[in-house]
mmCIF file of the C-alpha atoms, coordinates in Angstrom:
data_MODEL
# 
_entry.id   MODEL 
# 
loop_
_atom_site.group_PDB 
_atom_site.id 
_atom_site.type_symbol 
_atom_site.label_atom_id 
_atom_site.label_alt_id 
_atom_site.label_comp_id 
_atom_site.label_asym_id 
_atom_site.label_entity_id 
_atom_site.label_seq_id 
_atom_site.pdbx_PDB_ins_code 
_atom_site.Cartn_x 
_atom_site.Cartn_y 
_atom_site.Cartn_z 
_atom_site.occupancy 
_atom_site.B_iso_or_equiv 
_atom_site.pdbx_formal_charge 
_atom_site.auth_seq_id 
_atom_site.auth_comp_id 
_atom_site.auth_asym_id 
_atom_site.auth_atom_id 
_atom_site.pdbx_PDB_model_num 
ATOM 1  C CA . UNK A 1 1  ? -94.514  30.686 -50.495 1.00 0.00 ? 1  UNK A CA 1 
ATOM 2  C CA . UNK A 1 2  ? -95.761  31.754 -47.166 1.00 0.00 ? 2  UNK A CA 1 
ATOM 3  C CA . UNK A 1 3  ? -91.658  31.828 -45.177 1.00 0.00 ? 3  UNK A CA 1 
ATOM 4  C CA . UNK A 1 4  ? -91.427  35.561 -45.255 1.00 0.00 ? 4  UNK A CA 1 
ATOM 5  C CA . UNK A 1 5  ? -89.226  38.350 -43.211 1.00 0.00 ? 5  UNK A CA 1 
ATOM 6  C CA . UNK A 1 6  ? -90.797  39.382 -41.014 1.00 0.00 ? 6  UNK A CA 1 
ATOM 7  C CA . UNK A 1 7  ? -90.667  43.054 -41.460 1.00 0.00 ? 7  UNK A CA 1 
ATOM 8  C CA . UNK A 1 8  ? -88.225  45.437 -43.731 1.00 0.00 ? 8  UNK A CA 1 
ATOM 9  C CA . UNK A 1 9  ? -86.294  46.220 -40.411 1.00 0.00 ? 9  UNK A CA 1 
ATOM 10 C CA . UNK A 1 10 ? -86.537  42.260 -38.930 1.00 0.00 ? 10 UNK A CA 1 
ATOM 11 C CA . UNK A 1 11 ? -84.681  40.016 -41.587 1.00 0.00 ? 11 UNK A CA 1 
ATOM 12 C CA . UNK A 1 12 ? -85.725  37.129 -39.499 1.00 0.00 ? 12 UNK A CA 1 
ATOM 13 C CA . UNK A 1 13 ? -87.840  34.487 -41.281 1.00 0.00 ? 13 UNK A CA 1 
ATOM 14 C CA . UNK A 1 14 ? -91.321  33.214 -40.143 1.00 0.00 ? 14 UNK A CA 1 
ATOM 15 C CA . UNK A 1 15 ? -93.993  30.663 -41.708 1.00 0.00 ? 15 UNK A CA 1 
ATOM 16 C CA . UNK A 1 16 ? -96.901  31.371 -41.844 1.00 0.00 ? 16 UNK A CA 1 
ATOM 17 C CA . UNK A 1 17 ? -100.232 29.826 -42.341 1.00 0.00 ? 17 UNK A CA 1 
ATOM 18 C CA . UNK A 1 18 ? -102.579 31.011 -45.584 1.00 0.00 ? 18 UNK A CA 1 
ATOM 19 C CA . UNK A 1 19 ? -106.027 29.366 -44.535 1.00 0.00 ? 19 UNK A CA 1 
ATOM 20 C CA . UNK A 1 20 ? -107.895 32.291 -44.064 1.00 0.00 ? 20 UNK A CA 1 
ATOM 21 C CA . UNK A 1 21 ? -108.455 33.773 -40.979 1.00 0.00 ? 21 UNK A CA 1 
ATOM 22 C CA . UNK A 1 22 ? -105.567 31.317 -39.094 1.00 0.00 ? 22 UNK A CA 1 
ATOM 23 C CA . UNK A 1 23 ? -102.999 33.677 -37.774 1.00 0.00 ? 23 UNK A CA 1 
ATOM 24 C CA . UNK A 1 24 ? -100.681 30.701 -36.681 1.00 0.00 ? 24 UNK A CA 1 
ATOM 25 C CA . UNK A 1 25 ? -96.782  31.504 -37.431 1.00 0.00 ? 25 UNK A CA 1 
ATOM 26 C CA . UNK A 1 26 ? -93.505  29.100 -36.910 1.00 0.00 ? 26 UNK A CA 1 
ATOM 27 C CA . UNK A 1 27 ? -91.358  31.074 -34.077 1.00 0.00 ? 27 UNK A CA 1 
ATOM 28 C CA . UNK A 1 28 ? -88.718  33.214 -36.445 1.00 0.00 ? 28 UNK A CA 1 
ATOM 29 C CA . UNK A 1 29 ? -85.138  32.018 -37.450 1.00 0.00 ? 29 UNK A CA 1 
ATOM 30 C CA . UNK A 1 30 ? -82.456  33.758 -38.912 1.00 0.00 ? 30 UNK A CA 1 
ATOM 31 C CA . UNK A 1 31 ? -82.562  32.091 -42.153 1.00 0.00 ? 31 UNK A CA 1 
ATOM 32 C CA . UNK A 1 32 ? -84.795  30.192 -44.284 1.00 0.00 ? 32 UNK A CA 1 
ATOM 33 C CA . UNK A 1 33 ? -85.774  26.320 -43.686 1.00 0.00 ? 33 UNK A CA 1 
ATOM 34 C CA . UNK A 1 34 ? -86.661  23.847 -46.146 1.00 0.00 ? 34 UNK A CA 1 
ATOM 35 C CA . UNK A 1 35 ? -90.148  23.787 -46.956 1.00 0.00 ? 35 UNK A CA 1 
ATOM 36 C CA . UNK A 1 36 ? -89.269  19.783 -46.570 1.00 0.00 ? 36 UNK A CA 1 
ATOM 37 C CA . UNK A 1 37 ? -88.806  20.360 -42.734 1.00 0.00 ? 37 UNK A CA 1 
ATOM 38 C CA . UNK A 1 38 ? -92.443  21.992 -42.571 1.00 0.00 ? 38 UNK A CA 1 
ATOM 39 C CA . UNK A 1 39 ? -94.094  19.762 -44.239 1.00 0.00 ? 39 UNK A CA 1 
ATOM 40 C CA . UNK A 1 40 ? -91.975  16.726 -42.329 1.00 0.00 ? 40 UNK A CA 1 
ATOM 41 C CA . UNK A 1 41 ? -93.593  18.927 -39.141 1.00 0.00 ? 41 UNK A CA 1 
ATOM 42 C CA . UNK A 1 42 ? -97.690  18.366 -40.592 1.00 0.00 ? 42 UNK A CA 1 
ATOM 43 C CA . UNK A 1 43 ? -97.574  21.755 -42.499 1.00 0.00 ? 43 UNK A CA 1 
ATOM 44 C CA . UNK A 1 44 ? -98.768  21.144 -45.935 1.00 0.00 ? 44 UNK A CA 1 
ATOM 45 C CA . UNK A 1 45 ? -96.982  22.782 -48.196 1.00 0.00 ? 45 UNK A CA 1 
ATOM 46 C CA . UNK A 1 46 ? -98.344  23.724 -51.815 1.00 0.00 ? 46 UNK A CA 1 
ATOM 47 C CA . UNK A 1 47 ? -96.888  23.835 -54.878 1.00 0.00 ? 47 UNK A CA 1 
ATOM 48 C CA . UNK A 1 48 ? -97.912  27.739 -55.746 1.00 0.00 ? 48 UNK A CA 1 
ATOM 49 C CA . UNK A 1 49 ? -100.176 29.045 -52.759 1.00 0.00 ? 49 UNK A CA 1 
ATOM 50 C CA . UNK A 1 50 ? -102.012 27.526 -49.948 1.00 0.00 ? 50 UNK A CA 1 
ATOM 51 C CA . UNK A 1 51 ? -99.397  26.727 -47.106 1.00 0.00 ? 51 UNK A CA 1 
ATOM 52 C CA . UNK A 1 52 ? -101.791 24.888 -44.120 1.00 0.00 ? 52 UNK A CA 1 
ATOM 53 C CA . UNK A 1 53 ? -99.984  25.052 -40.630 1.00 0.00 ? 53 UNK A CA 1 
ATOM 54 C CA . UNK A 1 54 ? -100.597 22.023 -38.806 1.00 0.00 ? 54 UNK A CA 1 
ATOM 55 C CA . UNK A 1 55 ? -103.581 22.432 -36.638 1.00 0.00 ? 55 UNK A CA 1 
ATOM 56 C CA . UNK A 1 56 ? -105.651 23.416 -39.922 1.00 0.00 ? 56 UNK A CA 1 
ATOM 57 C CA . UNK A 1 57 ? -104.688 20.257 -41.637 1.00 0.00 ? 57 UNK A CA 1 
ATOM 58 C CA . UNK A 1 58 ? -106.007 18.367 -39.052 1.00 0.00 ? 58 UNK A CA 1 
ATOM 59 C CA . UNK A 1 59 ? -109.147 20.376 -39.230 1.00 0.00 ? 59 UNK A CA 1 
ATOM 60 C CA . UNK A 1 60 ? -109.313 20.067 -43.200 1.00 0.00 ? 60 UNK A CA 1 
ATOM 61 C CA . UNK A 1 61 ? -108.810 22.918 -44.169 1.00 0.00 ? 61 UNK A CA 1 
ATOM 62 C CA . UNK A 1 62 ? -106.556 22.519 -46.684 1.00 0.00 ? 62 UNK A CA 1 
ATOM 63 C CA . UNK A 1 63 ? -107.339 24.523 -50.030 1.00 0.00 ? 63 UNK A CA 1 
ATOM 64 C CA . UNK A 1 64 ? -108.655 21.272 -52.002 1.00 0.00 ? 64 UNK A CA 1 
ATOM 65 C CA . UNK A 1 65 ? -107.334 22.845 -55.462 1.00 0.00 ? 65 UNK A CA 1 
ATOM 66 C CA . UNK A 1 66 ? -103.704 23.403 -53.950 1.00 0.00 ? 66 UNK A CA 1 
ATOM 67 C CA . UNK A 1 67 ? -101.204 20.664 -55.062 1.00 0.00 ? 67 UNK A CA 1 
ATOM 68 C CA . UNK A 1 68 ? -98.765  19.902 -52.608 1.00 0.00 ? 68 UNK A CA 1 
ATOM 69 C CA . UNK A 1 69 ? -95.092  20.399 -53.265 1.00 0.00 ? 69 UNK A CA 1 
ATOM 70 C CA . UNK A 1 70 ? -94.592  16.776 -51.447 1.00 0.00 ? 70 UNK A CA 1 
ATOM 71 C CA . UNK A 1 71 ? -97.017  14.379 -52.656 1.00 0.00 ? 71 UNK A CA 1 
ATOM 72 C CA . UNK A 1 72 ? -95.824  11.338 -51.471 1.00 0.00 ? 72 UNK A CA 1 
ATOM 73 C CA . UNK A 1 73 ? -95.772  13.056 -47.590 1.00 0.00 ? 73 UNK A CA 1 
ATOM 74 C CA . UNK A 1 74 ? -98.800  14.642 -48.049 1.00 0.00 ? 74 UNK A CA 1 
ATOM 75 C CA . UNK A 1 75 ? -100.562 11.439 -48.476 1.00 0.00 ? 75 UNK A CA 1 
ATOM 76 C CA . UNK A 1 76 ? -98.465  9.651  -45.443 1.00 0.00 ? 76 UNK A CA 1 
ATOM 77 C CA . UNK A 1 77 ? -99.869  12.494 -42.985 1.00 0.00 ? 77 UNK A CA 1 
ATOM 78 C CA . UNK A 1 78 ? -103.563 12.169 -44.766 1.00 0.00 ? 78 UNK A CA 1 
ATOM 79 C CA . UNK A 1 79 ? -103.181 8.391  -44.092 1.00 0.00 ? 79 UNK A CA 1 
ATOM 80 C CA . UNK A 1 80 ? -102.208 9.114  -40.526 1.00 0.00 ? 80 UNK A CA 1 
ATOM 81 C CA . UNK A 1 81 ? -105.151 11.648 -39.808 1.00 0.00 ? 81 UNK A CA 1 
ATOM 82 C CA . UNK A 1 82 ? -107.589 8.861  -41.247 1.00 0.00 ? 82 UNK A CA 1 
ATOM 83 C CA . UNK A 1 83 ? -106.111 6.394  -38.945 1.00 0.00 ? 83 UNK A CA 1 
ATOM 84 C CA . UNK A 1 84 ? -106.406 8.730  -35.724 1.00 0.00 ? 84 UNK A CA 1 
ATOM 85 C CA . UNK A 1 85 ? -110.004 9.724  -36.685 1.00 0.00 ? 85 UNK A CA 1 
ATOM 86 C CA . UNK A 1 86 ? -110.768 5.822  -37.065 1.00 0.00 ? 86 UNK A CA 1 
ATOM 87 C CA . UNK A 1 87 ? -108.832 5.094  -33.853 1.00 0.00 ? 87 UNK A CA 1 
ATOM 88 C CA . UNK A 1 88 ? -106.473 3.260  -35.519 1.00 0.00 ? 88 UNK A CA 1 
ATOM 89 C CA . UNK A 1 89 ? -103.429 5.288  -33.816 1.00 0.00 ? 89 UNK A CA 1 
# 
């Protein structure tokens, strides 16, 4: 997964974001969250590799060959970026 220390000296952990070329990063915590609170936040979160932070879901770029980890969710916030782009809000 992409929640990593972020160095060997800093044991804090930080998400970050795999689309390529995003540099966006959750501000560091002392211990590991639940993937379940990202992805309750708009991260998707995949079931092997391909964690999207929020801003690049809402841009699509989501790998489309990663399976999320939280289908159900996944589809909610798809639903919801549909209904924003559509003005449905």
């Amino acid at each position: 997964m992409s929640q990593e220390w972020i160095s060997g000296e800093d044991r804090r952990w930080q998400m970050q974001c795999n689309v390529k070329g995003c540099t966006s990063v959750e501000d560091p915590t002392p211990g590991r969250q639940s993937l379940l609170s990202f992805a309750r936040r708009g991260w998707f979160i995949a079931e092997v590799f391909g964690d999207a932070c929020p801003d690049c879901v809402a841009d699509g770029k989501v790998d489309p060959n990663a399976t999320s980890l939280f289908p159900r969710l996944w589809e909610a916030r798809q639903e919801e970026l549909r209904a924003s782009k559509d003005g449905r809000s």
